[in-house]
C-alpha positions in Angstrom: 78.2 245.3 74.6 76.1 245.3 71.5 77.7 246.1 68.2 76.4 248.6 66.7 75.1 247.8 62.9 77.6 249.4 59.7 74.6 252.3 59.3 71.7 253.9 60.8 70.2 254.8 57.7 71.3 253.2 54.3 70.1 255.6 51.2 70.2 253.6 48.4 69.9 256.4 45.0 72.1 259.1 44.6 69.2 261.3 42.8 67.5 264.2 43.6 65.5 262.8 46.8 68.5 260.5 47.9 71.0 263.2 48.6 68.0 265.3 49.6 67.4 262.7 52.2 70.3 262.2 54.1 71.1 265.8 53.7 68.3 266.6 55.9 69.0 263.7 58.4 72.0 264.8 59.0 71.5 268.6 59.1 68.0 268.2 60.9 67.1 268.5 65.1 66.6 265.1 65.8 64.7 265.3 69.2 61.9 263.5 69.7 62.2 261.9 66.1 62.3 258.1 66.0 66.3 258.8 65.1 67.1 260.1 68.5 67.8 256.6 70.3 70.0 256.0 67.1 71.7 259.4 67.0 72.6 258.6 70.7 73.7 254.8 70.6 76.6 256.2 68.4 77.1 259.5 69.3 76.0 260.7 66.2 74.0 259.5 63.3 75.5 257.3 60.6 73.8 257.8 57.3 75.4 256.1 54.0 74.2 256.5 50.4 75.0 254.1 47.8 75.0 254.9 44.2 75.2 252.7 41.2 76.9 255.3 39.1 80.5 257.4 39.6 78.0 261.0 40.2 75.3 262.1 42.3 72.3 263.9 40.5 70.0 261.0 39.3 67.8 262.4 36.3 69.4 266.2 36.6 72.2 266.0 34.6 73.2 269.3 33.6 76.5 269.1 30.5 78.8 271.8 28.9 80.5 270.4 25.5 83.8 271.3 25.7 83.5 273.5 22.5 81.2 276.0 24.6 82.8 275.2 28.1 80.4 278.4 29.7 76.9 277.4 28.6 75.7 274.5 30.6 72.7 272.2 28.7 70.1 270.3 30.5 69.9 266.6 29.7 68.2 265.4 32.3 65.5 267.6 34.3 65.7 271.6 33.5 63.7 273.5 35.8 61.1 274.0 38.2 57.7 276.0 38.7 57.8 279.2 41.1 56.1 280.0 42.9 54.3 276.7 43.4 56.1 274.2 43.9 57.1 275.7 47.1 59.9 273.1 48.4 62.3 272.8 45.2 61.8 276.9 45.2 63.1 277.2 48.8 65.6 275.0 48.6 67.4 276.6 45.5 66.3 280.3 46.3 66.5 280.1 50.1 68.5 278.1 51.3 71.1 277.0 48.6 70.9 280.4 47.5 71.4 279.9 43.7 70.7 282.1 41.1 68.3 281.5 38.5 66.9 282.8 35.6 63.8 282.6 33.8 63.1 280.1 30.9 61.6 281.1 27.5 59.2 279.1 25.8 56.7 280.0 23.6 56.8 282.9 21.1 55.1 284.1 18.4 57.6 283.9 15.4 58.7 280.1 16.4 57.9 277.6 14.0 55.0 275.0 14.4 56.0 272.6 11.1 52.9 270.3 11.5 51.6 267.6 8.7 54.7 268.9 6.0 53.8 272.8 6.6 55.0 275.5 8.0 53.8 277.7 10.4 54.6 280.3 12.7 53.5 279.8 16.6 51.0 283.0 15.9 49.7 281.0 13.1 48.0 278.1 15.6 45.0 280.6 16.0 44.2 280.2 12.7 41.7 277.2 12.1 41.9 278.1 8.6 45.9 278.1 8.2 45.9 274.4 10.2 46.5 271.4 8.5 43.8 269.6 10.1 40.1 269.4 9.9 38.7 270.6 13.3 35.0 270.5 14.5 33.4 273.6 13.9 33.2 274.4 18.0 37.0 273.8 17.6 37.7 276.5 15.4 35.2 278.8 17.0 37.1 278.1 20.1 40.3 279.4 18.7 39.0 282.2 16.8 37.8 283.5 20.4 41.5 282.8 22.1 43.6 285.9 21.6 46.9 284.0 20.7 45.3 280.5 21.0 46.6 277.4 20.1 45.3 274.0 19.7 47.0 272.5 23.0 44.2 274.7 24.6 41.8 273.0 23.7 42.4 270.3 25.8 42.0 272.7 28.5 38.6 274.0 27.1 36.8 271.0 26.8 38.2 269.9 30.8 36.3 273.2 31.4 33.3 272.1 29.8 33.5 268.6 31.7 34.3 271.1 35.5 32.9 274.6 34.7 34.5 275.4 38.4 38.1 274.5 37.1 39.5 277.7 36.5 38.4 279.6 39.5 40.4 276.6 41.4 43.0 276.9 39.3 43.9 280.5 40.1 43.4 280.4 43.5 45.6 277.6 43.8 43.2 274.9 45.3 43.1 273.1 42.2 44.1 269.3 43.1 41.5 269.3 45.9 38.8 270.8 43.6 39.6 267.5 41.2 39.6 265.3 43.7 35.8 266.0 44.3 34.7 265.6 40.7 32.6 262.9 39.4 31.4 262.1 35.9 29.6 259.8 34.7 29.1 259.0 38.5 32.9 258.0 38.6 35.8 260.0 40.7 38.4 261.5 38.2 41.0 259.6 38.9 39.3 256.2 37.6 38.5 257.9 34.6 42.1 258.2 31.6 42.4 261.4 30.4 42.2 260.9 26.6 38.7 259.0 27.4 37.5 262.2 29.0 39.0 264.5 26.1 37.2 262.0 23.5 34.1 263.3 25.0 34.6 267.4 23.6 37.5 266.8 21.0 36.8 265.8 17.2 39.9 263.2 15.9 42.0 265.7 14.6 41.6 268.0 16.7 42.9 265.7 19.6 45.3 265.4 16.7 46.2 269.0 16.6 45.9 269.5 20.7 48.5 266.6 21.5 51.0 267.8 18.5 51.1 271.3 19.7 51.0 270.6 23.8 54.9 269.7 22.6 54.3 266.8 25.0 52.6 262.9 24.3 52.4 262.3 27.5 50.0 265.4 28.3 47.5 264.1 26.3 47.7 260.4 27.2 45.4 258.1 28.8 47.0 257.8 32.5 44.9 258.9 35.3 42.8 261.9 34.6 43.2 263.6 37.8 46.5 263.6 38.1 47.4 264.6 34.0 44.8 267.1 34.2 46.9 268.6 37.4 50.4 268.4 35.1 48.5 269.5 31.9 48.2 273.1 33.7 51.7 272.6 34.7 52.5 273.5 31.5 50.1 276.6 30.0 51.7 279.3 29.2 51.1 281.8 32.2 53.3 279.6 33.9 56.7 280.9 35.4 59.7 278.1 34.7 62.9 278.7 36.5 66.3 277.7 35.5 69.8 277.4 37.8 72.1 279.5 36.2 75.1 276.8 35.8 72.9 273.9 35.3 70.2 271.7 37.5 72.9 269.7 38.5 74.2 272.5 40.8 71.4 271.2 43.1 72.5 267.8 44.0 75.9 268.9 43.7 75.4 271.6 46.5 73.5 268.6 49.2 76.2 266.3 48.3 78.8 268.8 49.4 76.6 270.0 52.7 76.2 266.1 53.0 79.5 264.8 53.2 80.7 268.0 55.5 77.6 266.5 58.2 79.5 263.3 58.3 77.7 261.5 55.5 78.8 259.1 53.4 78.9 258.2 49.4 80.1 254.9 48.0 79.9 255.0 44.0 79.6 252.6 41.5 77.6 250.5 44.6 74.9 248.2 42.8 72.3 247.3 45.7 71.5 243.2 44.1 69.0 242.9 47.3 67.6 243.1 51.2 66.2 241.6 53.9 65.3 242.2 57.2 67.5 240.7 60.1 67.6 241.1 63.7 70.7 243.5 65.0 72.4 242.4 68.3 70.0 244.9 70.7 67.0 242.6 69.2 65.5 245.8 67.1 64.7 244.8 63.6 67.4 246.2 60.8 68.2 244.8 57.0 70.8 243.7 55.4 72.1 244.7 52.1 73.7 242.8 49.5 75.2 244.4 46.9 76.3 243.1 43.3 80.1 242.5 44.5 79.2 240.6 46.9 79.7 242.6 49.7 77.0 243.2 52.4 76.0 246.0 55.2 74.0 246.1 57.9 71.5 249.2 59.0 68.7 249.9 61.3 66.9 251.1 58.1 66.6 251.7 54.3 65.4 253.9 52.4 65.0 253.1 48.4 65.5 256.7 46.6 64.8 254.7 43.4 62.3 254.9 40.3 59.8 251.8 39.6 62.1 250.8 37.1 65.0 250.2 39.8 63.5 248.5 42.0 61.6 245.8 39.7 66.0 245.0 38.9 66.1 244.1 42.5 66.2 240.3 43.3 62.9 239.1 44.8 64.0 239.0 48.3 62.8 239.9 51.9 60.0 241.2 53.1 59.0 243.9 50.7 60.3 242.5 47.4 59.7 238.9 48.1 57.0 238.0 45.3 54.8 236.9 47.6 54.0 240.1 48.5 51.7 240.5 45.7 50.1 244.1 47.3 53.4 246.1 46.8 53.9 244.2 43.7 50.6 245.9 42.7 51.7 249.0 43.9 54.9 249.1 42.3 53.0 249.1 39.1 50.3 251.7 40.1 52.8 254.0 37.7 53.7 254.2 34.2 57.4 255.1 33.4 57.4 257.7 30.4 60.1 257.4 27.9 61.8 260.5 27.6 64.5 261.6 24.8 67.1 264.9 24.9 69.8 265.8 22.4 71.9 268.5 22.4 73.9 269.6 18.7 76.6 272.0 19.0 76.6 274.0 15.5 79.3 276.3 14.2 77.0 279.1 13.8 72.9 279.6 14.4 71.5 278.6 11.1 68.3 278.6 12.0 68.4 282.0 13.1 68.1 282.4 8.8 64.5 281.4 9.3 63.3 284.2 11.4 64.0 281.8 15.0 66.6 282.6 17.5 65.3 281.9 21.0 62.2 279.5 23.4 60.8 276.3 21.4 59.6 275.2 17.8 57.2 272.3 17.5 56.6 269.7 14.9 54.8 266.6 14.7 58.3 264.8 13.6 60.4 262.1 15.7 62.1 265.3 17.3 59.2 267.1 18.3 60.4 270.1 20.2 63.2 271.8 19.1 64.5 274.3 21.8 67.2 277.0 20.4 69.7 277.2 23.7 71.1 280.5 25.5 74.0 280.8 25.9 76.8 282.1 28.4 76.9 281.5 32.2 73.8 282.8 33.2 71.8 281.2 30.3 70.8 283.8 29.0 72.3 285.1 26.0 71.5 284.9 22.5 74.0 284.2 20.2 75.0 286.2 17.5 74.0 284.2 14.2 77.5 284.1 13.2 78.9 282.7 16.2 78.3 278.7 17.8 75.4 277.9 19.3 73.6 274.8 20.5 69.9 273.4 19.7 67.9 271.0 22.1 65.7 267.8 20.8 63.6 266.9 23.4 60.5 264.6 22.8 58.3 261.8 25.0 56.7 259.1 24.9 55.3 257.8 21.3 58.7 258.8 19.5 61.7 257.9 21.9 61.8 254.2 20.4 62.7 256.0 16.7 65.8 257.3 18.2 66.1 253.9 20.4 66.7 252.5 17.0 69.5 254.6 16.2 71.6 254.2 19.5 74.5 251.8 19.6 73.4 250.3 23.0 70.0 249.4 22.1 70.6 245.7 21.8 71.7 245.8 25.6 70.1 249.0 27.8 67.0 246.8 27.9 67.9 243.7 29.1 68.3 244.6 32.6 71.5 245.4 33.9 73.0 248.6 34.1 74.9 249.6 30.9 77.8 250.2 33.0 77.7 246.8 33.9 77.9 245.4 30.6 80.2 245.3 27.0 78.5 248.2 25.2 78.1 247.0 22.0 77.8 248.8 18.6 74.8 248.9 16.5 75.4 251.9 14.7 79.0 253.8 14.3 79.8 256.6 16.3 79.7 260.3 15.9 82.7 261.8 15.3 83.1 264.6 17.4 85.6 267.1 15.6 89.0 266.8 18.3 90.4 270.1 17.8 88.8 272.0 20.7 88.3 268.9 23.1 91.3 268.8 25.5 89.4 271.8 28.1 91.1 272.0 31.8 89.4 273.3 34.3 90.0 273.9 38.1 86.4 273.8 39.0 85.2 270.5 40.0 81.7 271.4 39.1 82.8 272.3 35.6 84.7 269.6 35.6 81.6 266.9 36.2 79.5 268.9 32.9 81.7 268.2 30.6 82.5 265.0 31.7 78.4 264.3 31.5 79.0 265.7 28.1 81.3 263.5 26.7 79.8 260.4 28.4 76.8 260.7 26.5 78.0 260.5 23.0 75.4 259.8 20.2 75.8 257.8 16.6 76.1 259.3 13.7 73.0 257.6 12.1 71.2 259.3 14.9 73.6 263.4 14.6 72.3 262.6 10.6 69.1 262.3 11.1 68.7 264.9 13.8 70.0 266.9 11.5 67.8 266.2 8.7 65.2 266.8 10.5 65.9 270.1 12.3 66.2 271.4 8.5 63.2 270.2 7.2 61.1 271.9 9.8 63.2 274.9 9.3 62.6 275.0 5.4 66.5 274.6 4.3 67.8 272.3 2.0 71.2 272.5 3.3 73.0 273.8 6.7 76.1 273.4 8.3 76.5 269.6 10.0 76.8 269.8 13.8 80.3 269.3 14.8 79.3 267.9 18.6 76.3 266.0 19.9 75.1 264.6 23.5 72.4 262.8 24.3 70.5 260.5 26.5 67.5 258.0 26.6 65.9 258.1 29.9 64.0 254.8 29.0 67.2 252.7 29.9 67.7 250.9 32.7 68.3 251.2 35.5 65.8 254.1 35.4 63.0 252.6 33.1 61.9 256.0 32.2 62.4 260.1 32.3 59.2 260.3 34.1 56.3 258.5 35.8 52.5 258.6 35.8 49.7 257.5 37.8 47.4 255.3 36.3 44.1 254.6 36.0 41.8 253.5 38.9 44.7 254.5 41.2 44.2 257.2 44.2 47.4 258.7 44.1 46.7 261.0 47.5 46.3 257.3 48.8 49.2 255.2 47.4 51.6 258.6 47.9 51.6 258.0 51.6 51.4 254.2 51.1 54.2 253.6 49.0 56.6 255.7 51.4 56.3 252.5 54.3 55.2 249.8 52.1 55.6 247.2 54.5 54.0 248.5 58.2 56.4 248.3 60.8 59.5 247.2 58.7 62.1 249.9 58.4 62.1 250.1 54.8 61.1 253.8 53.4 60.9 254.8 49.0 61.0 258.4 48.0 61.5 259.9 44.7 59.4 262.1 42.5 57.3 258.2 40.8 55.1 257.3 43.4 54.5 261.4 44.3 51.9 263.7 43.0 53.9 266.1 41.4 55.1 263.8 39.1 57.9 265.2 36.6 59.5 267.5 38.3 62.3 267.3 41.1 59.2 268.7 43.4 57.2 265.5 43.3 61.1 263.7 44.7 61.2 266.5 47.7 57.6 265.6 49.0 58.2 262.2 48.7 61.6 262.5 50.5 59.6 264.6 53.4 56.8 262.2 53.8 59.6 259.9 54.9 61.3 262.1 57.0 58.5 264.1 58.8 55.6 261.6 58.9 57.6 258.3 59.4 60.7 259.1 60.7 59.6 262.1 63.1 62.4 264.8 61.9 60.5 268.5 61.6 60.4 270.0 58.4 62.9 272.9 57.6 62.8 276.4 58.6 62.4 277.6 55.1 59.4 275.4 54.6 56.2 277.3 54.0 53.3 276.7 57.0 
């Protein structure tokens, strides 16, 4: 009798499109699929996931500080877009059944400190109040925009360049509209986006529009037709939803409904490599060879992992073997986008002095956007300005590697291993976090896991200082009170290489999205995850990655809450 390999599927990523994954393997009607025969050998499927780290949750890592043990922050990813991005919206309003709240953003009365003055958001309309010299069809522009800002004009001028945009925008056909455009006889996609902005936008007022879009990356030089998708992503019509409880609740909820399927989770499980080998019924399978030197066997694997991740793999086997030189090229058809969050706990809400209590401030300083936290367990309370409250830093891009300098594990996080895996090293001292409230019990697991994310992502005090410093400068105070706790994390370390990931130039993303999911034909090796998907940046673009996989090359049907 043939023995059966260790796994039918091996998952290797414990993010959002890992757990996703086997979730839906092992939750799914499997026939007809190409999982039936397996499902049947064994009497039921086998599905394993193996994550590097001790949680599962990838880039969503939601954290409560132990001083405010019922406001959860977001580190990682915070929220999603309804009603559009139709499969993260079902799963947490449909099926998971969370509740949610939504997110505020932009207001009027928020500060925009920009070139050493400050402003008030209602202020950006103002060519005349702007520190920057714009072309006289800029300010026109914004003269004409009730409640305009400069970040809009990256939108006008991609008007000017597809006078059809809008109408496609509102009607929701807007990717397939820009995946018809040509200029200057060239598709969009082979065109960068800041070489198309350079066409309509005067120096500083690219200056102004990138500054005030909160976001480097929006106005970057990736490929156009994908940025110009994201860029609308992120106007203000847009409705962003938040869990109440933290992103995290996401994952946390599949792992649970995975493991009571049958599945399986070994932590702190580094993959090193694979290779394909042939299982005792003669079918092909892989092997995997993990960093303690311990191996398993499957009938197929399917690499939930960032570029970043698996560029640390060892050159092996038939997709990583650098022989292959097309999926080498493919691997690198994305840029990863550094991304940077900090969360200071304060005694009380200083900056509620300056007229600011709630949504996002902007500058043009290393912190960039300055978001002023709810509070309480449905996220969305104000605090009183007397009371504690928390302040996000969140910035991408062209300003993460200022803060890289100020983190203790710099010398290490890029040299290729897994911090986890090395001595962690001190560049800069510690932040002192003040001990008096610290020691919090809880009998909730889930609560448990935030403020464990919390403290596990302690910042240096060179770093807290400077934070600080610059939170007061943009809030015109010469002195506040010092935060007494601090978490943060750079998503440019490995083993995830970056918060986010764009497309680049000259690369059909509606091509390589289905390409990347089987890069090797006919060898059992499948990648999901929100990099190589076109709804890059969100935990949306990791579900239609993770379905491409399941529906189109594994044969399980898509989900009853699935729109169409």
């Amino acid at each position: 009798m043939d023995t059966l390999p260790d796994v039918d599927v091996a998952i290797v990523g414990g993010g959002m499109s890992g757990i996703y994954t086997g979730w839906r393997l092992l939750t799914s009607q499997l026939t007809g699929s190409k999982l039936a025969g397996w499902d049947a050998a064994r009497g039921k499927l086998k599905v394993a996931l193996f994550e590097g780290s001790e949680r599962v949750g990838g880039r969503l890592l939601s954290a409560r500080s132990p001083h405010m043990p019922d406001t959860t922050a977001e580190v990682g990813g915070m929220r999603y877009v309804a009603p559009a991005q139709t499969l993260v919206t079902g799963l947490v309003e449909d099926v998971l059944k969370l509740p949610w709240h939504e997110q505020v953003v932009d207001l009027p009365g928020n500060i925009a400190f920009l070139r050493g003055k400050l402003l008030r958001t209602s202020d950006l309309g103002n060519a005349a109040a702007l520190p920057y010299w714009l072309a006289p069809g800029e300010a026109a522009w914004l003269a004409a925009e009730k409640g305009g800002s400069p970040a809009g004009l990256i939108g006008s001028v991609l008007t000017r360049l597809m006078p059809d945009l809008r109408s496609h925008l509102s009607a929701g056909t807007l990717r397939q509209y820009l995946e018809t455009i040509t200029v200057d006889g060239l598709p969009l996609w082979q065109h960068g986006l800041w070489n198309l902005l350079a066409k309509g936008m005067s120096a500083d007022g690219y200056a102004a529009a990138r500054a005030t879009v909160g976001y480097d990356c929006l106005g970057g030089n990736t490929n156009a037709l994908d940025l110009t998708a994201e860029y609308f992503d992120f106007t203000p019509n847009v409705s962003y939803r938040m869990v109440n409880g933290g992103y995290e609740r996401v994952p946390w909820e599949l792992q649970s409904r995975f493991q009571a399927a049958g599945g399986e989770i070994q932590f702190q499980q580094w993959l090193a490599g694979f290779a394909g080998t042939t299982l005792d019924d003669g079918s092909k399978g892989i092997t995997l060879r993990f960093r303690d030197g311990t191996t398993k066997t499957a009938r197929a694997i399917v690499l939930a992992m960032p570029r970043r991740s698996i560029e640390l793999l060892d050159p092996e086997g038939e997709v990583l073997s650098p022989v292959n030189i097309q999926f080498r090229q493919d691997l690198a058809s994305v840029a990863p986008i550094p991304l940077f969050k900090c969360f200071l706990f304060y005694p009380n809400c200083w900056w509620q002095d300056s007229g600011v209590s709630s949504g996002r401030s902007l500058t043009d300083m290393p912190i960039r956007q300055c978001y002023y936290w709810p509070i309480g367990p449905q996220g969305t309370t104000i605090p009183k300005r007397e009371g504690p409250g928390l302040v996000m830093v969140y910035d991408d891009l062209l300003n993460v590697s200022f803060w890289e300098g100020l983190d203790k594990r710099a010398e290490v996080h890029k040299a290729g291993l897994p911090l986890s895996l090395k001595s962690p090293g001190h560049h800069w001292p510690m932040f002192e976090r003040k001990a008096a409230e610290m020691a919090v019990e809880s009998t909730d697991p889930f609560a448990k896991r935030l403020i464990e994310n919390w403290t596990q992502h302690p910042a240096t005090k060179q770093m807290v200082n400077e934070l600080h410093r610059e939170l007061m400068q943009m809030h015109g105070k010469d002195s506040a009170p010092e935060p007494i706790d601090a978490a943060y994390m750079d998503w440019s370390r490995d083993p995830f290489g970056g918060g986010v990931h764009l497309w680049n130039v000259n690369v059909r993303s509606d091509v390589m999205l289905t390409r990347m999911t089987q890069p090797v034909d006919n060898f059992p090796c499948y990648i999901c995850g929100e990099a190589y998907s076109t709804n890059q940046t969100w935990a949306e673009g990791a579900l239609q990655t993770a379905e491409i996989v399941l529906q189109q090359r594994l044969g399980v049907p898509k989900g009853e809450w699935q729109d169409g």
